[in-house]
LOFIZA-825014 format. One line per field, with one value per residue: residue in one letter; x, y, z of N, C-alpha, C in turn. Coordinates in steps of 0.2 Angstrom, whole numbers, plus 2048, in hexadecimal, padded with zeros to 3 digits. Layout:
REM LOFIZA-825014
type = (A|...)
nxx = (X|...)
nyy = (Y|...)
nzz = (Z|...)
caxx = (X|...)
cayy = (Y|...)
cazz = (Z|...)
cxx = (X|...)
cyy = (Y|...)
czz = (Z|...)
END
This chain:
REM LOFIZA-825014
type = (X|X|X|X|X|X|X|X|X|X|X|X|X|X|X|X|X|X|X|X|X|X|X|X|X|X|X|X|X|X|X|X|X|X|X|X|X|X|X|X|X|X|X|X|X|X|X|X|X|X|X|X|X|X|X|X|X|X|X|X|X|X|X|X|X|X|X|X|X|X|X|X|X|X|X|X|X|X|X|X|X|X|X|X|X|X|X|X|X|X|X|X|X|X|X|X|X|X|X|X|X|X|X|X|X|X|X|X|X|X|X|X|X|X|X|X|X|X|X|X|X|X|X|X|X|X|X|X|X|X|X|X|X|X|X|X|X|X|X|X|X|X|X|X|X|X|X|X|X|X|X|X|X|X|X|X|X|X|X|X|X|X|X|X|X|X|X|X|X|X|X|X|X|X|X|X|X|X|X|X|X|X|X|X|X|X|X|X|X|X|X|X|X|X|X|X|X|X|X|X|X|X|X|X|X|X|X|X|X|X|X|X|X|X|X|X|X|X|X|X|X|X|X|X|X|X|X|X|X|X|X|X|X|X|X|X|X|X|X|X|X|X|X|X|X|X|X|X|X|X|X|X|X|X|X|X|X|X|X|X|X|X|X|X|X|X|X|X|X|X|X|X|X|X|X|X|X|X|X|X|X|X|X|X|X|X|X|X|X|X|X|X|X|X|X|X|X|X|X|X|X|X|X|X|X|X|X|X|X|X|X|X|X|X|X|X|X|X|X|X|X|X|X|X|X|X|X|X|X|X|X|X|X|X|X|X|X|X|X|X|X|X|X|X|X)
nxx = (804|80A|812|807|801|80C|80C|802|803|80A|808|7FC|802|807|7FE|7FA|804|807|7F9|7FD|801|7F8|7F4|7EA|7EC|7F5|7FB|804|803|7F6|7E3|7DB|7CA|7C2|7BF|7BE|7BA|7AD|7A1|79D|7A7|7B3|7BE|7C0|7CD|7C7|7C6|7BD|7AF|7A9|79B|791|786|78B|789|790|79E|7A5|7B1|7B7|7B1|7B5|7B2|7A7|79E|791|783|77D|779|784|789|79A|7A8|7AE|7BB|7C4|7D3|7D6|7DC|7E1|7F1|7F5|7FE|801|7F8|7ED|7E4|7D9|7CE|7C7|7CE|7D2|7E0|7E7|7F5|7F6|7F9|7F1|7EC|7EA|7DF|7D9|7CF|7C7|7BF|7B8|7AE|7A6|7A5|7A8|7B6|7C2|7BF|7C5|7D1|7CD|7D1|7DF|7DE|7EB|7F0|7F4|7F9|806|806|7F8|7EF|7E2|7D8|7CE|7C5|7B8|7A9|7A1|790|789|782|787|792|79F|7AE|7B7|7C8|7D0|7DF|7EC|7F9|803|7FB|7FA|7F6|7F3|7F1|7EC|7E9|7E1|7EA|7E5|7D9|7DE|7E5|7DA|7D4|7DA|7DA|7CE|7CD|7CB|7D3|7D9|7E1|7EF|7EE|7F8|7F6|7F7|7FB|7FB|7F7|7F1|7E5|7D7|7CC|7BE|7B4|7A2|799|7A1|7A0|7A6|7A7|79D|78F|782|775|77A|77E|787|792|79E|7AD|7B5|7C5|7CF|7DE|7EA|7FB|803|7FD|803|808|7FD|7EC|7F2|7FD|803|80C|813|817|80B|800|7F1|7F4|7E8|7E4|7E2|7EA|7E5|7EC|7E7|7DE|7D8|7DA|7D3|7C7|7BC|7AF|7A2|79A|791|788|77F|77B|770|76D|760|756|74A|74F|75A|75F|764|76F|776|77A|770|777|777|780|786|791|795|79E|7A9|7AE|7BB|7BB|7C3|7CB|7CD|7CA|7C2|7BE|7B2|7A5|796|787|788|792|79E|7AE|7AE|7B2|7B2|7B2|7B7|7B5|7BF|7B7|7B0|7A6|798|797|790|78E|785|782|77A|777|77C|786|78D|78C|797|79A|79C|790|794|799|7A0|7AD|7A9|79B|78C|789|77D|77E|780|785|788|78F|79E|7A7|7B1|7C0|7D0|7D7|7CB|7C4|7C1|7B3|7A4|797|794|788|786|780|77E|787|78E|79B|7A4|7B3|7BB|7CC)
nyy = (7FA|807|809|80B|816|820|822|826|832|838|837|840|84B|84F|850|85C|864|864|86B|87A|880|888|891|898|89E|89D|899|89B|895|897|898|88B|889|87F|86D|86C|865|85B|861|854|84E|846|844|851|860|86A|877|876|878|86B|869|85F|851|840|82C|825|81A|80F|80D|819|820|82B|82A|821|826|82A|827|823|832|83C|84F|853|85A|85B|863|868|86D|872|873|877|878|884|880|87F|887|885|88D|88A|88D|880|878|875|873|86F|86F|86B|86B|863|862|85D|85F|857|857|84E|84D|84E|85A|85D|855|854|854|855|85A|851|84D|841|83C|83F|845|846|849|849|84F|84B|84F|856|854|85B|85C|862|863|86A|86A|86D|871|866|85C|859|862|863|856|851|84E|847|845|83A|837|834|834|836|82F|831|82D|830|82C|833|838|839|831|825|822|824|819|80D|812|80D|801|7FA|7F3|7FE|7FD|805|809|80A|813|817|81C|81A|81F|81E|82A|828|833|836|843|84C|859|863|872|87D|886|890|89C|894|88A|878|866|85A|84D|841|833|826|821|81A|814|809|809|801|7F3|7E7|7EE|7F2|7FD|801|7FB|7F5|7F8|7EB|7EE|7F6|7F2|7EA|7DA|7D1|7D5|7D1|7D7|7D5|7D7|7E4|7E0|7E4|7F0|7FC|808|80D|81C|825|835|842|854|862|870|881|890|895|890|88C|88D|893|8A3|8B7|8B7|8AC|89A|88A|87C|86A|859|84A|83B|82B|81F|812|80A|803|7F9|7F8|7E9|7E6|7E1|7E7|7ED|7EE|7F3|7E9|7E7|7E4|7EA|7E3|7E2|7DF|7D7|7D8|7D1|7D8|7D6|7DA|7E3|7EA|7F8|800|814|823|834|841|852|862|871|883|88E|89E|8AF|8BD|8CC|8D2|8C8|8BC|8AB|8A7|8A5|89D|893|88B|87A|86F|85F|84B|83D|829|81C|813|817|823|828|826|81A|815|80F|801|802|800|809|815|823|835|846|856|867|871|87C|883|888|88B|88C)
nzz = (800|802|7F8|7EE|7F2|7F3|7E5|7DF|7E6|7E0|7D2|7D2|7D5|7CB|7C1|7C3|7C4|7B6|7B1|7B2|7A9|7A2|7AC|7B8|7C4|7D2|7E1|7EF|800|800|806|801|7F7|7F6|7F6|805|814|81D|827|830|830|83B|83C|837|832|83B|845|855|861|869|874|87D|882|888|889|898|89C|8A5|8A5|8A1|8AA|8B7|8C5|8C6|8CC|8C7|8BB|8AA|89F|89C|89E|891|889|87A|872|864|85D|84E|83D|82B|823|817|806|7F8|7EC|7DD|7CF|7C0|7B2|7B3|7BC|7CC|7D8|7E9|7F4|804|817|824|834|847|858|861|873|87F|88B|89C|8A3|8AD|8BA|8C7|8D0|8CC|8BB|8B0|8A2|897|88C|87D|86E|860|84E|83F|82E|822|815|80D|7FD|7F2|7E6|7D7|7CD|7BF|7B6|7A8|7A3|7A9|7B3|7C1|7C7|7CE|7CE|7D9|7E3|7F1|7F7|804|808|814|825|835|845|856|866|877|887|896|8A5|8B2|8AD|8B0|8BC|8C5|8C2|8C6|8D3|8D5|8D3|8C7|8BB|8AE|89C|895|884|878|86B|85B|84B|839|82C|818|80E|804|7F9|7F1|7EA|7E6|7DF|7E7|7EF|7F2|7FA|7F9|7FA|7F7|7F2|7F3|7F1|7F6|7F6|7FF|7FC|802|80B|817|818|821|823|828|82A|832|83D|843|84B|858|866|873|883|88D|89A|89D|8A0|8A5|8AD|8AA|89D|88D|87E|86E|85D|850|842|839|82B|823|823|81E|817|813|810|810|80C|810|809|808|807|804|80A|816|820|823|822|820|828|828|823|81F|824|821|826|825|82A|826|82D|82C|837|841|850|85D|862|86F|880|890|8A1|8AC|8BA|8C0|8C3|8D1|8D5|8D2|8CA|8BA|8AA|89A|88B|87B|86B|85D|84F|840|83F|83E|83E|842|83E|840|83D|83E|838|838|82E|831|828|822|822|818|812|80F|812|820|82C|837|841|847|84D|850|856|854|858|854|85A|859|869|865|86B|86D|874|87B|86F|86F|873|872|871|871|871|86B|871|86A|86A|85F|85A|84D|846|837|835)
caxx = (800|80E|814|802|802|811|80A|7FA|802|810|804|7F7|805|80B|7F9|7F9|80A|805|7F7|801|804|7F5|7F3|7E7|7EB|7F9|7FB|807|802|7EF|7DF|7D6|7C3|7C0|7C0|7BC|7B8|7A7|7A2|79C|7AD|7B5|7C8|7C2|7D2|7C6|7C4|7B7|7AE|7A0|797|78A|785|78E|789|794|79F|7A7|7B9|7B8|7AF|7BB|7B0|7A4|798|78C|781|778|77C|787|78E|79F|7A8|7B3|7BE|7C8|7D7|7D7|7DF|7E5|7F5|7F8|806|800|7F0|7ED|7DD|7D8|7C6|7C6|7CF|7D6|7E4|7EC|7F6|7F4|7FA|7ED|7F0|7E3|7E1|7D4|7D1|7C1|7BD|7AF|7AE|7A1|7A9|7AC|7BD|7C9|7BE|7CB|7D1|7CD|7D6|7DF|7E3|7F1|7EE|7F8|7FB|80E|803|7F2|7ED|7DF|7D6|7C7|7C1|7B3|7A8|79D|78C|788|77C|78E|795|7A6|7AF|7BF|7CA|7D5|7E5|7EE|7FE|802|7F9|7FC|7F1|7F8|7ED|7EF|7E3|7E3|7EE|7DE|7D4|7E3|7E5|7D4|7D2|7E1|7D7|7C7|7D1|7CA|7D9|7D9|7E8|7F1|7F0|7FB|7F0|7FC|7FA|7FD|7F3|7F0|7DE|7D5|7C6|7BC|7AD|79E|798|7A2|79A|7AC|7A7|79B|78A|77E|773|77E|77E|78F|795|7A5|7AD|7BC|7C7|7D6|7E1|7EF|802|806|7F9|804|808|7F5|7EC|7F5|800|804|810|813|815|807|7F8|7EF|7F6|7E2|7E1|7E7|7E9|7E7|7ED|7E3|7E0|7D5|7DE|7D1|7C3|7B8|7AB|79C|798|78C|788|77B|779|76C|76B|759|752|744|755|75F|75C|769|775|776|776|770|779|778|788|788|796|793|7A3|7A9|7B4|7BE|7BA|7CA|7CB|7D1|7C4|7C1|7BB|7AA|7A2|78F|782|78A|797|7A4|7B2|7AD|7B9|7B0|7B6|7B5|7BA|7C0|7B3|7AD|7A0|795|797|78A|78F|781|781|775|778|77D|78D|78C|78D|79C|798|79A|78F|799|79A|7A5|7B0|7A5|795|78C|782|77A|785|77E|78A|785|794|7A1|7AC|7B9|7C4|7D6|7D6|7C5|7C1|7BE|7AD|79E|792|795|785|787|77D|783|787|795|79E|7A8|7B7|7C1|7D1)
cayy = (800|80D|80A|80E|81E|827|821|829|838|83B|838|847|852|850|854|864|868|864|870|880|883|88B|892|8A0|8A0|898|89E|898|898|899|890|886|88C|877|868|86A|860|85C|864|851|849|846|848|856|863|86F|87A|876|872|867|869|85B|84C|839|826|824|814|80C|80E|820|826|82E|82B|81D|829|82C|821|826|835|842|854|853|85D|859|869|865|872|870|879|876|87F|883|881|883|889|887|88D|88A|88C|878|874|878|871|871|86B|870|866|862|861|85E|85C|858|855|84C|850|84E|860|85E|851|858|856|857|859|84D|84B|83B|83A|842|841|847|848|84E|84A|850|857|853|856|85D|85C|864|863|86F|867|870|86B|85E|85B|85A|86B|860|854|851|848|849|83F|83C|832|833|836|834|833|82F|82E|830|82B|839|834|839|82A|81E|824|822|813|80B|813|80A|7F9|7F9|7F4|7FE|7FC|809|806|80F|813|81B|818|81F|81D|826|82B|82C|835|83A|847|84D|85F|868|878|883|88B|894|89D|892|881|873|861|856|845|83E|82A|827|81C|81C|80E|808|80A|7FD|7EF|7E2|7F1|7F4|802|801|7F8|7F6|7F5|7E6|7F0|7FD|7EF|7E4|7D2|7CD|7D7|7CE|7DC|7D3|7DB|7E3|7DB|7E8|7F5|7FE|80C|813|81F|829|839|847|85B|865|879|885|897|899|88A|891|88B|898|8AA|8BB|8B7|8A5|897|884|878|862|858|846|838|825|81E|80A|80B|7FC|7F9|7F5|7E2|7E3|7E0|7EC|7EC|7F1|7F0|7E6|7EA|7E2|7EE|7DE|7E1|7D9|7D6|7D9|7D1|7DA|7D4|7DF|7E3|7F0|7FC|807|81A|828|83B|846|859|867|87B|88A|892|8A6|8B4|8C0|8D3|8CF|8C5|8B8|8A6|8A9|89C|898|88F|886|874|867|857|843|836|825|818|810|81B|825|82B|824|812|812|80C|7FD|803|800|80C|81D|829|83C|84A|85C|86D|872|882|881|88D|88B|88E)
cazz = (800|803|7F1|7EC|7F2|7EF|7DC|7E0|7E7|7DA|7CB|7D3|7D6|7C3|7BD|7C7|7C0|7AD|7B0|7B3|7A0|7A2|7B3|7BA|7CB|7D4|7E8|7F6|807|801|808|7FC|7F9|7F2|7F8|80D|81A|81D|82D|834|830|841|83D|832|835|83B|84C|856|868|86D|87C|87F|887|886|88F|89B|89B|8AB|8A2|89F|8B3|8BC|8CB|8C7|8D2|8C2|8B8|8A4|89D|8A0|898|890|885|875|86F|860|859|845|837|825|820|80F|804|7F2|7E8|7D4|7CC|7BA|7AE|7B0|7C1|7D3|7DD|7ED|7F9|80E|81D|829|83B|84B|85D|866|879|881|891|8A0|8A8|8B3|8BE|8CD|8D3|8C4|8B4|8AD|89B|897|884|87A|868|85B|848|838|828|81F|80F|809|7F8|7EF|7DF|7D4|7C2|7BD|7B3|7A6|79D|7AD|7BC|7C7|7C7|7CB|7D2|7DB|7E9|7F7|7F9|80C|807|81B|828|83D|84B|85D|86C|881|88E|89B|8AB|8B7|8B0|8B2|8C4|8C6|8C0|8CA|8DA|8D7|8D5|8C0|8B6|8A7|89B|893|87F|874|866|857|844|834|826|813|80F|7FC|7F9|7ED|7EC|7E1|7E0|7EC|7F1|7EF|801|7F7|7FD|7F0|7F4|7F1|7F4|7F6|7FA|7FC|7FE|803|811|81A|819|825|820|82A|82C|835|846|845|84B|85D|868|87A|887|892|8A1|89E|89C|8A9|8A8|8A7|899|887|87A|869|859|84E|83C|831|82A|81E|824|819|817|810|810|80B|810|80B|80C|804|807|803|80F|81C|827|820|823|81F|82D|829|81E|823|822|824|824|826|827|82A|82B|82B|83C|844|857|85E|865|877|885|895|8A6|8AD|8BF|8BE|8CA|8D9|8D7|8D0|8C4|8B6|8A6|894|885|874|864|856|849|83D|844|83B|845|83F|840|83D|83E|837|83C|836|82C|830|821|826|824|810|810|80C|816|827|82E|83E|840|84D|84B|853|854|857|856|859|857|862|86B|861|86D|86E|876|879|868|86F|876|86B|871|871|870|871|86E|86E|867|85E|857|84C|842|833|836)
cxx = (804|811|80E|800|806|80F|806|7FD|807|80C|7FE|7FB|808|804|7F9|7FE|809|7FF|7F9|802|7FD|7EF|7EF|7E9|7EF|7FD|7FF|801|7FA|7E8|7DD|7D0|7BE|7C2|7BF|7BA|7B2|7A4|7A0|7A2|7B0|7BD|7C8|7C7|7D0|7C4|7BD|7B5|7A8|7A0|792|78B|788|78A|78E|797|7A5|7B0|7BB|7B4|7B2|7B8|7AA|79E|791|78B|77D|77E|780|78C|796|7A0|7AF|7B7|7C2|7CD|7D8|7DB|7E2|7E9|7F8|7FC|805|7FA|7F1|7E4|7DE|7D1|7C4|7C8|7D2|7DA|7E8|7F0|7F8|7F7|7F1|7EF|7E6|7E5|7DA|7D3|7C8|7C3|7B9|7AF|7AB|7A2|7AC|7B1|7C1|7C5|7C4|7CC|7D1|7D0|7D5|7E0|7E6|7F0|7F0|7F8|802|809|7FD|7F2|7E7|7DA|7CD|7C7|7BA|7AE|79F|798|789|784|781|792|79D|7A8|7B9|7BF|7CF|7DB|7EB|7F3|800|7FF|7F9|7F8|7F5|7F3|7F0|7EA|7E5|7E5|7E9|7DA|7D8|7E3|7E2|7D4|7D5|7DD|7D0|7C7|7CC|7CF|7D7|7E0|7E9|7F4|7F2|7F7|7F5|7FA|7FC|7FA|7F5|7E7|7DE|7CF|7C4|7B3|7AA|79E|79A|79E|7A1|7AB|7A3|795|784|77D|775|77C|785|78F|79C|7A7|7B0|7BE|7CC|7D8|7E9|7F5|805|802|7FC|804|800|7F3|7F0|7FA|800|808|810|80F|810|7FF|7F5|7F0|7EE|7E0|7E5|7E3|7EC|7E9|7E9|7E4|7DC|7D8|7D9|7CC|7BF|7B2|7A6|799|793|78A|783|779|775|769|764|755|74E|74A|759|75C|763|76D|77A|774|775|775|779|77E|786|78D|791|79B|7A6|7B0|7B6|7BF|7C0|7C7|7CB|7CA|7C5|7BE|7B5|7A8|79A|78E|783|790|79D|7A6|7B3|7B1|7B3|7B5|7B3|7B8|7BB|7BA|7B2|7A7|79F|793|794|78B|788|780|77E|775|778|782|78A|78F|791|798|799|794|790|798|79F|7A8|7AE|79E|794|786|780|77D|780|781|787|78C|797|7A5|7B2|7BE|7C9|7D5|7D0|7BE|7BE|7B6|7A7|799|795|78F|786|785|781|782|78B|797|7A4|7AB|7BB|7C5|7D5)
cyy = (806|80E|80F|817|822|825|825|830|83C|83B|83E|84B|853|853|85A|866|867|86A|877|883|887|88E|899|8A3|89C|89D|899|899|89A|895|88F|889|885|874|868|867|862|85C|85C|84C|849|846|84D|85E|86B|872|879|872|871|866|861|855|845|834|826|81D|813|810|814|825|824|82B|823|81E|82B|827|828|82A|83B|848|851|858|859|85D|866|86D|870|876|875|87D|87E|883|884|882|889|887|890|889|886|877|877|871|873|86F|86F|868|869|85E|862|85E|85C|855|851|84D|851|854|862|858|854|85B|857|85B|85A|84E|845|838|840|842|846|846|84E|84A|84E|853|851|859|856|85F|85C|863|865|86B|867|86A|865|85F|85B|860|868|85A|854|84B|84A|841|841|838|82E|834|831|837|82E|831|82E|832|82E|834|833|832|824|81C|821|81A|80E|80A|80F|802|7F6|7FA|7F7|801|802|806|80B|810|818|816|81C|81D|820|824|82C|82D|839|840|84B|854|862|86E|87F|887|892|896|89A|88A|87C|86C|85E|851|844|836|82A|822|81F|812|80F|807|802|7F7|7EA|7E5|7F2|7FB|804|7FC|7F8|7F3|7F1|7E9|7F5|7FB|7E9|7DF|7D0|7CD|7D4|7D4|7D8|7DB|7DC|7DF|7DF|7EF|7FC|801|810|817|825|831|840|84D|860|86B|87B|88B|89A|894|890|88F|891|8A0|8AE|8BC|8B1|8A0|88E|87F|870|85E|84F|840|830|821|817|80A|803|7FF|7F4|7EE|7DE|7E4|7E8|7EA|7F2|7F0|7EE|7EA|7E9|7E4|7E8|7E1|7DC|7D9|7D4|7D6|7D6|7D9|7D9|7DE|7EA|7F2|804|80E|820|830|840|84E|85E|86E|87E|88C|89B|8A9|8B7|8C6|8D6|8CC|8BC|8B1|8A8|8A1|89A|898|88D|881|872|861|850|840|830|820|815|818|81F|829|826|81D|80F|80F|806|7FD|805|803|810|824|830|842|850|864|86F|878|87F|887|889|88E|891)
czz = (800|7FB|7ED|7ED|7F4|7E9|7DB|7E0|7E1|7D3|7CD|7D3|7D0|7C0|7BE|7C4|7B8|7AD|7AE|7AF|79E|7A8|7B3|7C1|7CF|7DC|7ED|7FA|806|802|802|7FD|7F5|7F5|800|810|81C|824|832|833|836|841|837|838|839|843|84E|85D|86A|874|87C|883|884|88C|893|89A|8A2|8A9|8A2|8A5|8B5|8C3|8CC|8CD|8CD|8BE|8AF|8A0|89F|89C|897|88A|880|870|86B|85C|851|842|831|824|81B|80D|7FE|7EE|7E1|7D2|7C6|7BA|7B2|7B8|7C8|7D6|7E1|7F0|800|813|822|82F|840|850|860|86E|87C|88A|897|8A6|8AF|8B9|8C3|8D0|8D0|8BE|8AD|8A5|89A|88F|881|873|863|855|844|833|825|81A|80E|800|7F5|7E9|7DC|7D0|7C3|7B7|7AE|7A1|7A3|7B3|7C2|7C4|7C8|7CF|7D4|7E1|7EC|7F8|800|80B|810|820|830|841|851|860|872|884|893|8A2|8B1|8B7|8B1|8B9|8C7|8C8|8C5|8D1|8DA|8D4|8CC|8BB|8AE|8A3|897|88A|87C|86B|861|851|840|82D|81F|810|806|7FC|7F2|7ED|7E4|7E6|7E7|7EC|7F2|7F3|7FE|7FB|7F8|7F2|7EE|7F6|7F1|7FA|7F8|800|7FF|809|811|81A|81D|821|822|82C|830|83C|846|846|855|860|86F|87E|88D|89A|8A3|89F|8A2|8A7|8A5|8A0|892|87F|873|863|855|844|836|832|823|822|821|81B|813|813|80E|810|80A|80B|807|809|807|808|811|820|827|823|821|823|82C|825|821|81F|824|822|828|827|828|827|82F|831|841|84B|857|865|86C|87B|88A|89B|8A7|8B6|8BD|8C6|8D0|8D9|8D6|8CA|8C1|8B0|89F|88F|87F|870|860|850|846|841|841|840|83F|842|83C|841|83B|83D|836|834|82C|82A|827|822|81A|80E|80D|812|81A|828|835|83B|844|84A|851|852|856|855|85A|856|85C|862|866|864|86D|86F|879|875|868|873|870|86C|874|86F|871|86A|86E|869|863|859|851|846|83B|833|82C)
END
């Protein structure tokens, strides 16, 4: 696979430079106004923090003094930084690093409101590709290519603590990978103010399929606990995002927008512990499988003082999947409703 995309990325970066010979517009250092991140993708590289509510799960209370639901917040730092811009009658490319962080967190926990995971994410360059495409019901299409990309996680030391203190071994998994991603998309919407419909399809696939998506060390893991390796290396997913200016949603401050993913995610294999009703530490197994995870969002992108689409926005968030934070990936139910703002950096 590593062959395949440096082939992938040297043969897009030669179309972009064969273009040239007829260039209208060629920018260092400039964003892109094509190809974006669709505001329900969850490693999209964009600023943004959710307030709302999560289930609780045994592995993840600090205090095991709360049952159901309970607020949490999920802040993420994003940005894409650009390296170089070309536009043409017929096409656009770019290429921008994208970089992230985000942190999860349960605030309202009385004594700490602990960090409970963090996670890390970059790619060295992504690249970007349009074609314009006259005379058609698809105004255009393109695609996104991620040759490298790195995420690294860290289970906050509070719940480790914790955990230790209420005699619930949980093990410390080093959760790092590195993938490259391909994507393709219909009628992007060029961050215009104009009702558009867009979909896009795409995966990530593993650099290295034999380390997996984690590992772990000896001394960092309950003996009880047997941390198999994982064995699927492929994550795809589906996308679509639909804005329109003149909606009854819409109004002259503000344009609506819907943003769904549904994306084919790998629950990681290792088991966990739980207390049952008689307050016994009990010991779950979970096997590795796929697991259909559903991000849906619908709000608002604000007009700026032009007129013009701004780079904040607030929606409504529902995620229903397994858990997607760091090493608790092996947790198959994850609800959470919420708020969430969000900036383009």
């Amino acid at each position: 696979m590593n062959k395949i995309s440096l082939i992938v990325l040297l043969t897009l970066i030669g179309i972009g430079l064969q273009a040239q010979d007829s260039i209208n517009t060629k920018s260092f250092f400039k964003k892109r106004d094509f190809g974006q991140y669709f505001y329900s993708d969850r490693y999209a590289p964009i600023t943004n923090v959710g307030i709302g509510a999560m289930a609780l799960f045994d592995t993840y209370d600090i205090g095991l003094e709360r049952n159901g639901i309970v607020p949490v917040a999920e802040p993420i730092l994003g940005a894409q930084l650009p390296i170089y811009y070309f536009k043409d009658e017929s096409k656009r490319w770019s290429l921008s690093i994208p970089i992230s962080f985000s942190v999860w967190f349960d605030f309202t926990e009385e004594r700490t409101s602990p960090i409970l995971n963090t996670d890390y994410r970059f790619a060295l360059l992504e690249l970007n590709y349009t074609r314009i495409l006259k005379n058609s019901r698809i105004n255009n299409i393109g695609l996104r290519f991620i040759p490298f990309f790195h995420e690294s996680t860290h289970v906050g030391d509070e719940l480790i603590i914790s955990k230790i203190r209420d005699s619930i071994p949980v093990s410390r998994i080093n959760v790092s990978y590195e993938t490259f991603e391909l994507a393709f998309i219909i009628n992007d919407a060029y961050g215009q103010k104009v009702k558009n419909h867009s979909a896009r399809i795409g995966a990530k696939f593993l650099w290295n399929p034999q380390k997996g998506y984690y590992t772990a060390d000896s001394l960092e893991i309950s003996k009880a606990i047997e941390i198999p390796s994982s064995s699927r290396w492929i994550e795809p997913y589906l996308q679509y995002q639909y804005q329109n200016p003149d909606s009854w949603l819409s109004n002259s401050k503000m344009m609506f927008i819907f943003s769904q993913d549904f994306y084919l995610r790998v629950r990681y294999g290792y088991g966990s512990y739980f207390t049952n009703k008689s307050e016994e530490v009990v010991f779950r197994e979970i096997g590795e499988a796929y697991q259909l995870c559903s991000t849906t969002m619908l709000g608002w992108k604000f007009y700026n003082s032009k007129k013009e689409l701004s780079n904040s926005g607030v929606f409504f968030k529902i995620y229903i999947g397994l858990n997607p934070h760091g090493q608790f990936r092996n947790i198959p139910k994850y609800p959470w409703l919420g708020l969430n703002w969000v900036y383009d950096i």
